[in-house]
Structures are given as structure tokens and as C-alpha cells.
N, C-alpha and C positions, 0 to 999 in steps of 0.2 A: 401450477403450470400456466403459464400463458398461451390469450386465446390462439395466437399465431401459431402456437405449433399443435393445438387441437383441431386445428382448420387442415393440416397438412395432410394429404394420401402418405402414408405409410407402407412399405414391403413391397410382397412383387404384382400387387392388385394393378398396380399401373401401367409394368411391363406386358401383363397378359392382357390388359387392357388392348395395349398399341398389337399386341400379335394376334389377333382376334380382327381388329381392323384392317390390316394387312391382308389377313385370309381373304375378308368381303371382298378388298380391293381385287385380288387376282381372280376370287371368283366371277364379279363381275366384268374383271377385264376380259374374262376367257370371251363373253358372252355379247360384252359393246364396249367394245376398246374405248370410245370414247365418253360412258359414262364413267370406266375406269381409271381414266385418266383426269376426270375431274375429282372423283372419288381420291386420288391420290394425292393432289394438291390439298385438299382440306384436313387430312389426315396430316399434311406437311405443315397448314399452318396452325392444328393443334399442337403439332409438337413443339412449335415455334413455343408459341402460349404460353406451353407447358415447364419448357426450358426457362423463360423469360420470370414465369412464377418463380422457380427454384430458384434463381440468380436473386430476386428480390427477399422471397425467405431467408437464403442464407446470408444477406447482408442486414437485415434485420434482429436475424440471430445471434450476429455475432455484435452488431450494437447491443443488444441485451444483455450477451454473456459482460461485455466490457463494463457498461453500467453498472452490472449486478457487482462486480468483482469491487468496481472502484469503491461503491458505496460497504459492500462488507468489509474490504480494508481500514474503510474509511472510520468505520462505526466498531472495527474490530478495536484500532489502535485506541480509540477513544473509550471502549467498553474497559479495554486492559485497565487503561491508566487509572480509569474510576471506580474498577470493582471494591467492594468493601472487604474484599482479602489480600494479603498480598501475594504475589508472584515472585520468586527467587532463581534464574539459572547461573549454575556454578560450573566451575573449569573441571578439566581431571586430577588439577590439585588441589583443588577444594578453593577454589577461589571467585569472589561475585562477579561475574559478566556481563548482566543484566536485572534489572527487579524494574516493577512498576512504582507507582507514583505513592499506594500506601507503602511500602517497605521504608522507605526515603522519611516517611512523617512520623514511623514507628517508631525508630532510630533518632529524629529530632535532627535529620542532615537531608539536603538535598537527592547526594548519590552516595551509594556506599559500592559502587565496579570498583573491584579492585583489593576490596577489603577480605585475609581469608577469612575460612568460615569459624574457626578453631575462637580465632578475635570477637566475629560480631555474634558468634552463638556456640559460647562454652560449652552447653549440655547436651550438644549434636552427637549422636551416635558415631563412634564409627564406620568406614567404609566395609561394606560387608564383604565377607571373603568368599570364595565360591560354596565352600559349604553351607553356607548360610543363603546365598544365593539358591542352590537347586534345593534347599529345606522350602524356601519360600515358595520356589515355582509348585513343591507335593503339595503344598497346602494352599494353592492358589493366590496366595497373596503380591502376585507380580511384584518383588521385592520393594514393596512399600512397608514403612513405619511410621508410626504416630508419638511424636514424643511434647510434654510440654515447657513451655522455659518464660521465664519471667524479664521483660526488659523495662526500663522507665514507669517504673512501678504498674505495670498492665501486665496481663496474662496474657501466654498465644498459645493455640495448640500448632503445630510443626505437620503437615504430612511432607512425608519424603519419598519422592521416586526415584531411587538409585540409578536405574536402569538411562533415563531422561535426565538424570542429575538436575531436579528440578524440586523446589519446596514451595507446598501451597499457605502460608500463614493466615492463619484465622484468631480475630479477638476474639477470646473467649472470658475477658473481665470479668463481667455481671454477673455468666454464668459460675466462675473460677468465687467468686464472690457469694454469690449463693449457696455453694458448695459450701463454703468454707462455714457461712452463719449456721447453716443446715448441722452441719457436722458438732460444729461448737456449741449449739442450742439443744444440742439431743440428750434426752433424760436420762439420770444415770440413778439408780439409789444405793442407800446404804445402811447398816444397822452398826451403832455400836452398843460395846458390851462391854462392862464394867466387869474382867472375868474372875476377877478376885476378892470379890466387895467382904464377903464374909469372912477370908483370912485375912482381909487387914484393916476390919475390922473389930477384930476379935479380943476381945476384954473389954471394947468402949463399950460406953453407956449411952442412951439415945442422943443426947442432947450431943456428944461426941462423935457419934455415927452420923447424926444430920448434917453437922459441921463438915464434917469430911465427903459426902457426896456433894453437897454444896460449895466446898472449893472446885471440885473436879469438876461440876457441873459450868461454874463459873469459865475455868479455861477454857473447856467444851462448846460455850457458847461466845468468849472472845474469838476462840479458831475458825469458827463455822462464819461467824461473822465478817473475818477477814478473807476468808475464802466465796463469799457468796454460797453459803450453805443456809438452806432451810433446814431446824433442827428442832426437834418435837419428842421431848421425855414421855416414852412411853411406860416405865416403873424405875424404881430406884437405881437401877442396874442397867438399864436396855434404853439408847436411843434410837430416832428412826433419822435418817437423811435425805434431801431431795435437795440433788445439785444437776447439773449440766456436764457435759463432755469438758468445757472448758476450765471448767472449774476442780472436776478430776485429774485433767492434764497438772494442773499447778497443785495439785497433792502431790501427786506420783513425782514430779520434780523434786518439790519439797522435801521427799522421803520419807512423807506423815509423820512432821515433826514433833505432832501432837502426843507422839507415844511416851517418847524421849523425853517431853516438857511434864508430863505428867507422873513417870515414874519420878523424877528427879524433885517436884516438887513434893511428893509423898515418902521423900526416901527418908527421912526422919522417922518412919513407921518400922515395926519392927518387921514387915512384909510389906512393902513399897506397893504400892497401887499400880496396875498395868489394865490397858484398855487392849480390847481387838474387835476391829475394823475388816465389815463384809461388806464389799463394793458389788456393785452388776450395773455391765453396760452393754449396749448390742443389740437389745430388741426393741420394738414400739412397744407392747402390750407390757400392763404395771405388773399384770398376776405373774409373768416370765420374769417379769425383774423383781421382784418379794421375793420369788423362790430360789433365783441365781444368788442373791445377795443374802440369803438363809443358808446357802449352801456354801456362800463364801466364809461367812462369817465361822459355820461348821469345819472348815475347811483350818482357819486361822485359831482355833480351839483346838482342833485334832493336832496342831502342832506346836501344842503350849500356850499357845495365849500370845500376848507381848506383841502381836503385828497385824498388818493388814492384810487381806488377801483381795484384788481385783480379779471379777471374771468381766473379761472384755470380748465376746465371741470366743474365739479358741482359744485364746490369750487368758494364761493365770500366772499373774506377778505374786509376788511378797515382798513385804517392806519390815522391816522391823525383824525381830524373831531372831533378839542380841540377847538373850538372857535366858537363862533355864527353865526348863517348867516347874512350876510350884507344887509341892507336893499335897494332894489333898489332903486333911487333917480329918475326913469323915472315910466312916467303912459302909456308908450308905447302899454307895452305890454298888461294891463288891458283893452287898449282901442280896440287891435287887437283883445282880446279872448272876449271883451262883444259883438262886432260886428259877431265872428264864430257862437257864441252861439244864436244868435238874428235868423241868417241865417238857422242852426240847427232846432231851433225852427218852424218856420215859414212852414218848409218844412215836419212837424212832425203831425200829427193826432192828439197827445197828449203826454204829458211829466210825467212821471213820476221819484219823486225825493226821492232816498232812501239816508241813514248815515250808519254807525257801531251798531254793535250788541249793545245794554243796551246804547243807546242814551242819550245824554246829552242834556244840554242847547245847543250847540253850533251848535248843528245837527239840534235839531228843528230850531231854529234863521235862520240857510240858508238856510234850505229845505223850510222855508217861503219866504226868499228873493229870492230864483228862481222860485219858484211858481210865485209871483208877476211878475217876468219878464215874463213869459208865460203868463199871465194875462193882460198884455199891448199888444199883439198881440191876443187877444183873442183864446188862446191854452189851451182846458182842461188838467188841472193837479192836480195833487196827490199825497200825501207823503206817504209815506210807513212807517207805525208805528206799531212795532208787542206787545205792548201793554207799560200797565205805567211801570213805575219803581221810584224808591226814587227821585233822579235826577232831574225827571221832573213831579214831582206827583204837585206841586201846579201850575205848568204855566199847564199843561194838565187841570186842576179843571178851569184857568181860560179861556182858550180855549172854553172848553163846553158850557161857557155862550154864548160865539160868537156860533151861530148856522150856519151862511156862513160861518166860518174858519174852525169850527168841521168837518164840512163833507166831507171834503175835505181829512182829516185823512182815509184813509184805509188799510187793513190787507195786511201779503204777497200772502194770497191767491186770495184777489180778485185782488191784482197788477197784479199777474200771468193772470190770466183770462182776463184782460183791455190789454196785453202784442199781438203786432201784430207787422209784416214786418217791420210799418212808424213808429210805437215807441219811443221816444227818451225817453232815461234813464239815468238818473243823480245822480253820486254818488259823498255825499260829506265827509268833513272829515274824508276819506277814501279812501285809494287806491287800499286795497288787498280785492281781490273778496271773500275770506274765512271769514272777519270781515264784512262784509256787513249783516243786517240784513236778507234777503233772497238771497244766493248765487247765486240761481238759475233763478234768476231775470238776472243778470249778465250774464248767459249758454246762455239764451233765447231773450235777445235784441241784435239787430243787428246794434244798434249805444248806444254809451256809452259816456257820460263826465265825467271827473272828476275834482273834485275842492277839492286840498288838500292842506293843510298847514306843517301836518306829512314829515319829513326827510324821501327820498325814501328809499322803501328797496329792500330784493330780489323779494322777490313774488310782482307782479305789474300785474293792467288791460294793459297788451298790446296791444290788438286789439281796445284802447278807439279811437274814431275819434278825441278826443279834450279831452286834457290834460290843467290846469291851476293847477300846483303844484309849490306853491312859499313858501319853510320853513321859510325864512325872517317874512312872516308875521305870527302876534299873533293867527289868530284863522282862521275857514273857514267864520266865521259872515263879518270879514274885506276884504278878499276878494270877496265874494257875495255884500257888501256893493257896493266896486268899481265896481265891474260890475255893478250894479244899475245904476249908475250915468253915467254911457256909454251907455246902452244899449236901453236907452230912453230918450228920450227929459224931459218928463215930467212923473216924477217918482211919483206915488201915494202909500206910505204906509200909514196905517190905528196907534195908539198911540198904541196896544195893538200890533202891527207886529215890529214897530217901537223899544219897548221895550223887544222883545223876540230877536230879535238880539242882543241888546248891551246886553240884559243879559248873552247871550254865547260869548262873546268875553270878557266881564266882569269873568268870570267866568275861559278862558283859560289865562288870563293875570293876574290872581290873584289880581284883583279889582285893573290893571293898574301897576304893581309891579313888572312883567317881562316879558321877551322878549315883550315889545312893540316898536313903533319906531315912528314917524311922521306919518306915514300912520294909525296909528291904530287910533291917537286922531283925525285925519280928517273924518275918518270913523265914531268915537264917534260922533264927531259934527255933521257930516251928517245925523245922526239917531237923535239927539236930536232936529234938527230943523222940521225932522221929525214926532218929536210928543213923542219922547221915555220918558219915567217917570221914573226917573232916582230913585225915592223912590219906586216904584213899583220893580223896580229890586233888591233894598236891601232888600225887602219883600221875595222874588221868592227866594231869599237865606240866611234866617233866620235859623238857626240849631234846631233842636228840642232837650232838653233837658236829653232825654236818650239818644240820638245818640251821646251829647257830652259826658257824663257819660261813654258811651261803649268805647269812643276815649281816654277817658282821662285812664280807666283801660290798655288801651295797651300799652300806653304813659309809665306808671310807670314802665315799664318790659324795656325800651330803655336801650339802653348803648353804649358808644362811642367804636370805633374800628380806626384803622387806625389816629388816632389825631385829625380830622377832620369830621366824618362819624358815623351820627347817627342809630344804628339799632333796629328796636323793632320787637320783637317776640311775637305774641298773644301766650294766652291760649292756651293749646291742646284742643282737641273737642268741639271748640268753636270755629259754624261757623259766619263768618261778612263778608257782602254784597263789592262786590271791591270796589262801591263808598263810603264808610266807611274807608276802607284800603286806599284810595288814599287821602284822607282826613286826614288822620294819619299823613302819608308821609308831609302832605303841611304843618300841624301844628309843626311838628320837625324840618324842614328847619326855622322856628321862634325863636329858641332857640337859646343862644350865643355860637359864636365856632362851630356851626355845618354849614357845606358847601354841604354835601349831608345828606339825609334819606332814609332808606330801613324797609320797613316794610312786614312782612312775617305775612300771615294769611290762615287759611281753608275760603272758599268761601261756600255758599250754593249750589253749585252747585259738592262740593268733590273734589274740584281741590285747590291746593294750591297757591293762588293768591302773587304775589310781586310787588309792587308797588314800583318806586324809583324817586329821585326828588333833585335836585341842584341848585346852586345859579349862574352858569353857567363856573367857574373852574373848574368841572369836568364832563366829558362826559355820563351822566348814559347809554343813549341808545345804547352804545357799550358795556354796563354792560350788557343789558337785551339780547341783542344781540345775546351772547355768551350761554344766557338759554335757546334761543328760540325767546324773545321777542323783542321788538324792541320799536322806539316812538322818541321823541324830543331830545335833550343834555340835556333839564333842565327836561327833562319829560317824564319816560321810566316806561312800565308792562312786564310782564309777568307770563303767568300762566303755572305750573309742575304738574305732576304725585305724585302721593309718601306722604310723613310725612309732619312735617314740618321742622323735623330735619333735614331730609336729604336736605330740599329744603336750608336750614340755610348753612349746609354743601359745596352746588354746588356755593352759592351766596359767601361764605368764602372763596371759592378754586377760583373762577374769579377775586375777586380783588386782590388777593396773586400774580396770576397771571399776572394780568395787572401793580400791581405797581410793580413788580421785569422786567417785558417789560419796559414798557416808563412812569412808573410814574403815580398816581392815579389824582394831582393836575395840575393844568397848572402853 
């Protein structure tokens, strides 16, 4: 503030001043008129004075106020014009009215009045509508947004005042720039894994076997080379990798073509050589990234072999994972996990054995065949069945008759309740704790197994003590089988246990017809010398004659897509049961010329159920995958939200997808 107006009397100090003088004056007039009367004149020519001051104040005032205004205009327009951001106001149709002097140099033109906004800044949000408006005012954001947009090869970031229809543009280059090197330079690693070195090389001799990791090693280190990969043989089988973000990015394009190059170059082997590739990116520290990319790589094993798996933060792709799983050719490892499981047991109060929600044959089959194992060390056990369903409504009818096998069946509530510290709980044909019959069975036991056959996915029981997930084989019946035969000397099943196995193995192998392998007909025969009634299971799965009726109406609506690729659309508001829908699916893989089927249905439950199913040249369960769903190569669900057109719609837009990527067919 200036001295002029710290000099000035202020408020009513002044007027009481002058009434104060006044007073003296009358007083002294009362007393000698005429020193009052001089007394009154002086008082007149202070006021004079006094007036004469204010008149000079306020014409000095107002030359400063003038002054001050011209020079802040003056330095206003000049500051405008030279800020190092720019200034943008636009019309109520979106149109430039004004900008300063950078906007003009940004653009490379003098003026751009006149220009809409639509023209000189495509990535502009639209005008916001009122709801969006009073969204802003709850959350304080006086209807501004930040958006950024790229012009003459420079970066800008955009704020926007809707309300002032006014855009503050700021260079953000360097920074957009740093960003970018930052992003592209960040460490990523990776492990591969040679997963099949032993089945294909199986008969050679050293001199043969050296030879053959030595080609693959050789492509191995062409690819890394072409990609900007560091790459470091740590045993015959196992490399390590240390690349960048940027150098990830042009894999994941690529669609780790390395896999493809190297299957094709070993296919002359009587079991072709396949690699699988565990990525991790997203953290700084290397120990987080060893262990993501251990768990990727675990991750791309759990579902065969043959692909890659990235974990990027939350983000887990898969690339590859066109070809079936190999079947192991050793009973090592069956022999290691029926011996944990015996120990498991033994050490447990009681066992309880659950499957996936709406239970099939194959669920009940080995939640019998583990029971049994519990039962040769005399371990009370239970299966968790949360009631009938289609599926298994006639083997459940013949259950009942057995009065020692029925009881054995109990609810999720009373499993919860049987549920203590020693517990052991066994989950099979399933891995993901959300598909399990009761979830909460899973929160509440503090030792978990599982026995699955399912291609791993994301969601998995991590904290399980023992894991026996091998997708090579046909069903979980074959694997519980082999554990049988390990886990006891002298295996006792009963012809009615005997035949509820092979009927769930019977049943995921399409009565032997896919993905089976040697292990599954050693398992058959195992069961059959067993006691298994092999006419009794083609009873257990005799069709009922509406059910074919309802299949064969959905059937008539199919039509091919893609050259290869059967799709059926039920009826609108017409609901039908999944196991009906997946039954569709298995009847259109019969037809000639079709290599996959997809069949779209409402469920009774109001969810839109898809069912998908192949001959094993094409990967469904990276179809389902991508909706949500997941399951086998030959054998993929998944259930959506919504219509069914829309569901028609997302299943349309995935394989559009995948076959403009890497191709629908192998």
C-alpha cells in the first residue's frame, strides 16, 4: 500500500474530532464571546485545510488507481502473449475466439479464431451433459478435465474449464518423453523351459541328444538376439532372460513366434520339441520378478506346455498353447503324490472330498476313488454334494440303493460343521476356489489338495499343501485311478465304485474319442478288473428322449462361421440347463467339416451360458478365456451377463480377433 493512504485519518476519528471543537467553541462562547468567536474562525480555517487535504488525496488516488490499472493491463496483455503455456477461449459451438501467441506457434499458423475444436483437437472430450456436470460439482472438481493429445510431433497436456469454455495448454514433451524411455527401459525377466526335452528325446543317444538341444539352443539365441534379449543357459533344459518393457512389447506382437519356429523345426521327431515361456513385469525389485516369472512359467506348465505366459501387474496373457498336452511317459510322479497324499491322510482326523459346482460323472467317480483311499487307512470321509442335478440323477438313484455309500454323501453345511484344525480337504476336478461347490469350505480348511486335470488358470488354490494337476490326462477319474494303485498295496473297490469311475472318465473322453492316451485305457482296465460294468455305464448315460428333442431344436438354428466353426443360437426366452448346452456343443463337433462348436443359450439360472468344443486344431479355452471363461483346448464355458445377442456379439468380436492375431486353425 502506498505511503499516501497510510498518511490518511481513517473513520469517524475525525468527525469527533471537529465535534469536540465545537463543544470548546460554545463553551467558551458562553463565557467571552469574543474569544469565541476567534475560537470559531480557526476551527473554520482547519476545516478549510482539512477539506483542501481530501481534495488533493483523492486526486492523487485516483492518479494511482489510473496508473496502476494501465501498467497491469499493460503487463497483463504482454504477460498473456509470452506465457510458456497456451490459452485457448472457445464459442458455445465449440469454435476458437481467441488463443495467445503460444497456441498460434503450437499449431505452426499465426491464428487459428475461427477454427472448430473438433478440427484442431480431435481427442477433446465432449461437452459434458448435466449429469456429469453436478457429478463434478460432488466431487469438487469445478467441471474441469485433463486430457492429453499429441500435435506436430510434441506432446500437450489439455486442462479444460467447461464452465469458462476456456483450455489451458501446457508442453509436456520432455516430460511425455521421459515417460515414455522410463516405461520402455523397465526390466522385465523371464525363464524358458525346454518342457519336453526327455520325450523327445527319447531313444537318442548322447551324441543325438547334444545335437538336438544345440539346435534349439541355437534358434534360442538367434531370437533373443533379434529381440534385444540377454540370454543365459542355466542347464540343458532351463534358460534365464533379461529384457526391457520394449522388448516384451515386440514379443507379445510377435505372438512368441519362437514357439511355432521351434516345434516346426523338431517336428521330424517322433514328439516334436515345445518350449514354455514365464515372463514378469511391473515391479522394481529382481526377487518379485524371479518369483512372478517362476510362477508364470508354473502357470504356462499347468496348462500344457507349448506357450507363454506374461504376468504384467494384474494383467496375465497367453500366447501359444495350439497343441495338446503331452502325455507323460513316467508314473514317477503319480507314485510321489499317492505316497504325500497317504501321509496327508494318515496325519488327518478326516477327509473331506469336494468337486465344481453342478457336478458331473467325473466329480462323483474320484471323490469315490479318494474316499476309498481314506478307507484303506481307516480315515473317516465324506463328499460334499450340494444336491442332484441332470448329470448325475440316475448313478445318484443308484447310489441310494447302496445304504454304506449314500451316507457317506453330505451337504455343504454339514461339511462346514465336520470342518476342524486336522481336516484334510480334497478338491477335485477343480482348481479355482469360486467353482467349488462350497467356497467356504476352501476359506476354512488349513490343508487343501488338489487333483485336477483342467489347463491352469489365473485364479488358483495357492495355499494347497499338495497339488496333482496334470492336463495331459483325460479326466480327474484317471488320475485318482493311478493314485489307487500307489497308494495301497491292496486296492479294494466295490463293481458299483468301480463303474462310477470309468463312467466319469467315460464321459470326459467322449466314450474314449478324445484327448485320451495310454494312461487312460490302463486306468480303464484297472477299473474293469475291478468289477466295473461296462453296460451299466452305457445305461448311466442313455439320453432321454425330450432332452434329445430340445438338442436337436437348437441344432436346427446352427450355422457355420469362419469355414470351419459351428455356431448355434437357442431360442430367446428359452431357458436350457448348461448340461444340455454342452451337449449341443459335443453333438455339432459330429457333423462333417466342423472343427469347432459354439453354442449360446439362457441358463436357468439368467445367465447366458456358452459352451465351446473342438477336435483339437483349435484352442477354445483361449476363446472362453478372453469372456471370462476358461477349461481345456478341446473343452471351454463360459457364463455372461446380458442377451444373448450381445453374448453372440462378444463371441463374434473374439474370434475376429484371434483369427486377424495368429489364426483361428493350427
Amino acid at each position: 500500500m502506498p505511503s499516501l493512504l497510510q498518511k490518511r485519518w481513517h473513520g469517524y476519528q475525525t468527525v469527533w474530532m471537529f465535534m469536540l471543537q465545537l463543544l470548546l467553541v460554545i463553551f467558551i462562547s458562553y463565557y467571552n464571546w469574543v474569544l469565541g468567536l476567534v475560537s470559531l474562525c480557526l476551527v473554520g480555517v482547519l476545516a478549510y485545510m482539512m477539506l483542501q487535504a481530501e481534495r488533493r488525496f483523492r486526486k492523487d488516488l485516483v492518479k494511482y488507481v489510473t496508473d496502476l490499472t494501465y501498467r497491469i493491463k499493460r503487463v497483463e496483455g504482454e504477460a498473456v502473449g509470452r506465457l510458456p503455456f497456451g490459452i485457448i477461449l472457445y464459442s458455445d459451438d465449440r469454435v476458437v475466439e481467441w488463443h495467445n501467441r503460444f497456441v498460434g506457434g503450437m499449431f505452426g499458423r499465426e491464428s487459428v479464431v475461427g477454427v472448430p475444436l473438433t478440427e484442431l483437437l480431435p481427442p477433446l472430450p465432449q461437452p459434458q451433459t448435466a449429469k456429469e456436470k453436478e457429478k463434478d460439482k460432488k466431487e469438487h472438481k469445478a467441471g474441469k478435465n485433463t486430457v492429453e493429445v499429441m500435435a506436430h510431433n510434441r506432446y500437450y497436456e489439455l486442462t479444460i474449464d467447461h464452465d469458462e469454455r476456456l483450455i489451458y495448454v501446457h508442453d509436456m514433451t520432455e516430460l511425455a518423453m521421459l515417460r515414455e524411455r522410463y516405461e520402455n527401459e523397465r526390466a522385465a525377466l523371464g525363464i524358458v523351459m525346454l518342457d519336453n526335452l526327455d520325450e523327445a528325446a527319447q531313444g537318442m543317444d548322447d551324441q543325438q541328444r547334444t545335437a538336438l538341444i544345440a539346435r534349439v539352443a541355437s534358434a534360442l539365441t538367434a531370437w533373443a538376439k533379434q529381440h534385444r534379449i540377454y540370454l543365459r543357459r542355466l542347464s540343458s533344459e532351463r534358460y534365464l532372460m533379461m529384457l526391457n518393457q520394449r522388448s516384451l512389447n515386440e514379443l507379445e506382437q510377435s505372438r512368441f513366434v519362437i514357439l511355432d519356429e521351434v516345434r516346426e523345426m523338431t517336428a521330424d521327431l517322433k514328439v516334436p520339441m515345445t518350449l514354455s515361456i514365464g515372463l514378469a513385469f511391473g515391479t522394481e525389485r529382481f526377487s518379485e520378478l524371479g518369483e512372478l516369472a517362476q510362477s508364470s512359467l508354473d502357470m504356462a506348465l499347468g496348462r500344457g506346455g507349448d506357450q507363454a505366459a506374461v504376468k504384467a501387474g494384474q494383467r496375465l496373457s497367453f500366447y501359444g498353447g495350439k497343441t495338446g498336452a503331452v502325455e507323460k511317459r513316467t508314473r514317477v510322479r503319480a507314485r510321489v503324490i499317492a505316497h504325500a497324499l497317504r501321509d496327508l491322510m494318515q496325519e488327518s482326523d478326516r477327509v473331506i472330498i469336494m468337486g465344481h459346482q453342478m457336478p458331473d460323472l467325473d466329480v462323483i467317480g474320484s471323490s469315490i476313488g479318494v474316499m476309498k483311499a481314506a478307507d484303506m487307512y481307516k480315515v473317516e470321509a465324506h463328499i460334499v454334494l450340494d444336491g442332484p442335478n441332470p448329470g448325475i440323477e440316475r448313478l445318484m438313484e443308484r447310489i441310494d440303493k447302496e445304504e454304506a455309500l449314500a451316507r457317506r454323501f453330505i451337504s455343504p453345511e454339514q461339511a462346514l460343521s465336520l470342518m476342524t484344525p486336522h481336516t484334510l480337504l480334497v478338491v477335485v476336478d477343480t482348481h479355482k476356489a469360486s467353482m467349488t461347490m462350497e467356497p467356504r469350505l476352501v476359506e476354512a480348511a488349513r490343508r487343501v489338495v488338489v487333483v485336477d486335470h483342467h489347463r491352469r488358470g489365473e485364479e488358483f488354490i495357492n495355499d494347497a499343501v499338495l497339488v496333482y494337476l496334470e492336463p495331459y490326462a483325460s479326466s480327474a477319474g484317471e488320475l485318482v485311478t493311478e493314485l489307487l494303485q500307489y497308494i495301497h498295496e491292496k486296492v479294494e473297490l466295490s463293481p458299483l465304485e468301480a463303474t462310477t469311475i470309468l463312467a466319469g472318465i467315460t464321459v470326459d473322453t467322449k466314450h474314449f474319442a478324445l484327448h485320451t492316451g495310454s494312461r487312460t485305457f490302463e486306468a480303464a482296465a484297472f477299473l474293469r478288473r475291478m468289477g466295473a460294468d461296462t453296460a451299466m455305464v452305457q445305461r448311466l448315460l442313455k439320453e432321454d428322449l425330450q432332452e434329445y428333442i430340445a438338442k436337436a431344436d437348437i441344432i436346427k438354428h446352427a450355422r457355420m462361421i469362419h469355414g470351419h466353426i459351428a455356431l448355434a443360437v437357442a431360442e430367446p426366452n428359452r431357458r436350457i440347463p448348461q448340461l444340455l448346452i454342452a451337449q449341443v456343443a459335443d453333438t455339432l463337433l459330429n457333423m462333417t467339416n466342423v472343427l469347432a462348436s459354439f453354442v449360446i443359450s439362457e441358463r436357468p439360472d439368467g445367465l447366458i451360458g456358452i459352451s465351446a468344443r473342438s477336435l483339437g486344431t483349435m484352442n477354445v479355452q483361449v476363446v472362453m478365456e478372453r469372456l471370462g471363461g476358461g477349461g481345456h483346448l478341446t473343452n471351454a464355458a463360459t457364463q455372461l451377463e446380458g442377451t444373448q445377442e450381445e453374448a453372440e456379439k462378444r463371441l463374434l468380436a473374439v474370434l475376429d480377433e484371434i483369427e486377424k492375431e495368429e489364426g483361428l486353425f493350427e
